[in-house]
Each structure stands twice: as structure tokens, then as C-alpha cells.
C-alpha positions in Angstrom: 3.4 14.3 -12.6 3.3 11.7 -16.3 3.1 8.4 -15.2 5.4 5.6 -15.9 3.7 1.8 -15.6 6.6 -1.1 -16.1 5.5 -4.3 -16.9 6.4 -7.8 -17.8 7.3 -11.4 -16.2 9.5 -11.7 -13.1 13.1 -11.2 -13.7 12.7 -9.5 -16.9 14.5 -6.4 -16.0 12.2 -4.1 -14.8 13.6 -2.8 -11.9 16.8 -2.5 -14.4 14.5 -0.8 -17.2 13.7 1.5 -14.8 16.7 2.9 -13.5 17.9 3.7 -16.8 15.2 5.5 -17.8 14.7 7.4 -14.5 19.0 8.3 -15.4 17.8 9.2 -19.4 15.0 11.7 -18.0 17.4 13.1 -15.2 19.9 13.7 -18.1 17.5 15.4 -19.8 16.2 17.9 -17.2 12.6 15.5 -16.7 13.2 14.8 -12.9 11.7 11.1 -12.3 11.3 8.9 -8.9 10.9 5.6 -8.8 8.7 3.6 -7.2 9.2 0.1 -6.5 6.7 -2.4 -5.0 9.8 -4.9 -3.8 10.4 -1.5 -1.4 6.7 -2.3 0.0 6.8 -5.5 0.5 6.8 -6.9 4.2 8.4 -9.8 3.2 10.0 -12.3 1.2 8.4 -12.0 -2.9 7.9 -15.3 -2.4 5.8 -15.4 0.3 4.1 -12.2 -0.9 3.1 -13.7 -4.5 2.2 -17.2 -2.6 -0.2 -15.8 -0.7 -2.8 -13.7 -2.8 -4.4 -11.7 0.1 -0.6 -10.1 1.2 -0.3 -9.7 -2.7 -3.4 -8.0 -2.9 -2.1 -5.6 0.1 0.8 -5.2 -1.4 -1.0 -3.9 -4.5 -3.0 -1.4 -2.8 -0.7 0.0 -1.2 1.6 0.4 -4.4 -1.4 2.1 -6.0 -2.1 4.2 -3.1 1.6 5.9 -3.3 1.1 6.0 -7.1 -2.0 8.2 -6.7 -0.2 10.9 -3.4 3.0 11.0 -6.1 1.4 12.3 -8.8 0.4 15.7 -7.5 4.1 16.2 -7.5 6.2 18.0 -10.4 8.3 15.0 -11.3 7.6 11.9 -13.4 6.8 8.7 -11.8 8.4 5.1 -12.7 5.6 2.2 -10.8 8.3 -0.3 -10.7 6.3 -3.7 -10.1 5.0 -6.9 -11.7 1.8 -4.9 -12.8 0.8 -8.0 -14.4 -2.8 -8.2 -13.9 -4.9 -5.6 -16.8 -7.3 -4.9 -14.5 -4.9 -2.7 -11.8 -3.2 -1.2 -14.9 -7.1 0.3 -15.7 -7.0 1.4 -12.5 -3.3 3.0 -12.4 -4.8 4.6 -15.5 -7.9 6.2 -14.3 -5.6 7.7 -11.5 -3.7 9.2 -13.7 -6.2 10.6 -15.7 -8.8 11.9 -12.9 -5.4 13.3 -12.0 -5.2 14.9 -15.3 -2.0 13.7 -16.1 -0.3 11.8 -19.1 1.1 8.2 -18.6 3.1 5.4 -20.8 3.4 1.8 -20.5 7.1 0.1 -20.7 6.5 -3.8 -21.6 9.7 -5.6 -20.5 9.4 -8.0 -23.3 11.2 -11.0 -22.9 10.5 -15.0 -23.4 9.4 -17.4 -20.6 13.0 -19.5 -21.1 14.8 -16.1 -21.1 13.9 -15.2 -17.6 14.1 -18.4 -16.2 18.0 -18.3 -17.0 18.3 -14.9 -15.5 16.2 -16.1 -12.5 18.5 -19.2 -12.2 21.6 -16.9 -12.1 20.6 -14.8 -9.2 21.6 -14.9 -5.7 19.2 -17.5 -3.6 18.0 -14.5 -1.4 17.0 -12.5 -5.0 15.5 -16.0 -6.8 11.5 -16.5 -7.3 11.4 -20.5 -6.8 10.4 -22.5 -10.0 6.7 -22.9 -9.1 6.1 -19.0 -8.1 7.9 -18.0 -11.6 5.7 -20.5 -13.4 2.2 -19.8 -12.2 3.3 -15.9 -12.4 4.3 -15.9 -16.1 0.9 -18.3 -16.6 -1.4 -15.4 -14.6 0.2 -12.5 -17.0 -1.8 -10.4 -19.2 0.5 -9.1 -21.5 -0.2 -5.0 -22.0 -2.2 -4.6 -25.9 -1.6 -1.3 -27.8 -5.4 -1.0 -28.5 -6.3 -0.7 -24.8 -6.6 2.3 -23.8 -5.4 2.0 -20.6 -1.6 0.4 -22.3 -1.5 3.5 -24.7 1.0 4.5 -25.5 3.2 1.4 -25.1 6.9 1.0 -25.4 8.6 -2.1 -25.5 11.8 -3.4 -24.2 13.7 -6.0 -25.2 15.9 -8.5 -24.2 19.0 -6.3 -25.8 17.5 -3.6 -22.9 17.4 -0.7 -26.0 14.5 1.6 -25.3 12.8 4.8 -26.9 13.9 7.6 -24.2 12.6 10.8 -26.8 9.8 9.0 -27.7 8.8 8.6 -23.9 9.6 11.9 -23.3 7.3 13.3 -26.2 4.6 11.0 -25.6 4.8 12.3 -21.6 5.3 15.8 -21.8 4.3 16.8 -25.6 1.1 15.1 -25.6 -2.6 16.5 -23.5 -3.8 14.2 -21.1 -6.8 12.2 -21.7 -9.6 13.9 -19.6 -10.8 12.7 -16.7 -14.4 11.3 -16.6 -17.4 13.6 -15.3 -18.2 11.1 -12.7 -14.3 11.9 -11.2 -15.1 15.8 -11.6 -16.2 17.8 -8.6 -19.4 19.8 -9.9 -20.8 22.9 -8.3 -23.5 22.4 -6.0 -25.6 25.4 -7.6 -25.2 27.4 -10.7 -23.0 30.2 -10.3 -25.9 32.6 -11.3 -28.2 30.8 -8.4 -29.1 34.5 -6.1 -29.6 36.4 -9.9 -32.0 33.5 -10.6 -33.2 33.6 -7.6 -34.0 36.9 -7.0 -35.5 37.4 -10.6 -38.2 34.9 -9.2 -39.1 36.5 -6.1 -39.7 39.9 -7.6 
């Protein structure tokens, strides 16, 4: 049910990150799934994040199997860019109308360090140069202070990463909780036929 949100620039070793986390949490009886958006894409990453309309598909869909995970008993790892700050808000207020707990993972590294890794990948696995630039120039890097990036962990380019602390933060730790306007509320008050009845006599 906690919700994991990776982030960072392309080729920063999210998908990486992730796997070795999902392994820490399985090792430590926390069962975790991961969710990656490559795995929803129709099409080449290329062509996705060229074209902001299938991006923006892509998105909603990744959000929509973000939001029919989390009823289920296991932690979930949202493998994707997640760069924009405005669909993390809205991973977030998932997770809390689902009354849930969830971290942020910031895959930390430099603009120069992924473009080596990028340039050392398999043609079929590459971003080209101008889709890697104008997607590290469009990131909004996750802030402590928001809310929505709270708790944040950071990963660096050595790849160490806080497992307890994720797994305190996750499962140790109430949920925010969810806004009224989220919350079903009765259609009457529960005493309604006492009320009612008192009246009419």
C-alpha cells in the first residue's frame, strides 16, 4: 500500500535504484512491485517524450495504475521520469485520499554525469542529445519543504541509499489524512428518523 515515487534526469539510474530497493524491502519481509512507465509506453522513449500529447498519455495512464495498486497489501516503486512537480502533487493526493504513506527517492546525479552513462548505452536504450537536453532543462528537482516530496531520500551517484530509513518513514509513520473534499460523507445524520420523529410528535 506506501508509495514509492523515483525521480531524477534520464539515465540516472532510476530503474536501477529501484530494483535494489524493491530486493532490500523483499529481504526484509516488505513485499514491493514495481512499476515502470518504460513498461507503458507504446513506443520508442524517444518518440514518447518528443511528442507531449503521447507523453501526456503516457502519464495518465502511469498514474492511473498507481492509484488501482495501492489498495493492494504491498509497497509500490512508480518507476518513471516523474519530473514535472505538478504530477508528483498529484501521485501524492492519491496516496493520501488513499490513506496511505509515501517517500520520494531523488536519483541525484549531475547533467555531465548522465550524459556519459547515456552515451555508453546500447543505441536501442540511448535518449538522443536533444531529448536528454530539453528533459534535464524541463526538470523540477523534488524540495524537502514541499509537502508533496516529504519525506525525500536521495541517491547518489555512488547508488548508496537509506533502506531502514525508507522502511520507517513507510511503515512506522501515520499517513497524512486525506482532505474532506476526497471523503465520502453521509447523506443524512445517523440520528435522522429519531430527529425526525421527535418533530412530528
Amino acid at each position: 500500500m506506501p508509495l514509492i515515487i523515483m525521480t531524477g534526469f534520464p539515465s540516472a539510474g532510476k530503474s536501477i535504484a529501484a530494483k535494489k530497493i524493491q530486493q532490500y524491502f523483499t529481504e526484509h519481509g516488505k513485499e514491493a512491485e514495481i512499476l515502470s512507465e518504460e513498461n507503458l509506453m507504446s513506443g520508442d522513449k524517444n518518440s514518447v517524450f518528443g511528442s507531449s500529447t503521447i507523453e501526456k498519455e503516457v502519464r495518465g495512464r502511469l498514474k492511473s495504475e498507481v492509484i488501482r495498486l495501492l489498495d493492494k497489501e504491498k509497497t509500490i516503486i512508480c518507476d518513471g521520469a516523474n519530473y514535472i512537480k505538478g504530477f508528483r502533487y498529484e501521485l501524492y493526493c492519491a496516496s493520501k485520499a488513499s490513506k496511505t504513506t509515501q517517500i520520494t527517492v531523488f536519483c541525484d546525479l549531475s547533467v555531465p554525469d548522465v550524459q556519459d552513462i547515456n552515451s555508453k548505452r546500447d543505441d536501442n536504450q540511448k535518449y538522443t542529445s536533444e531529448i536528454l537536453t530539453a528533459l534535464c532543462q524541463r526538470y523540477e528537482a523534488p524540495i524537502s519543504s514541499n509537502r508533496w516530496d516529504s519525506p525525500l531520500f536521495l541517491i547518489l551517484k555512488d547508488g548508496e541509499f537509506d533502506g531502514a530509513g525508507m522502511i520507517k518513514c513507510l511503515y512506522e509513520r501515520a499517513p497524512p489524512p486525506p482532505n474532506q473534499s476526497t471523503q465520502t460523507q453521509p447523506l443524512s445524520n445517523t440520528d435522522f428518523l429519531y430527529q425526525l420523529d421527535k418533530q412530528t410528535q
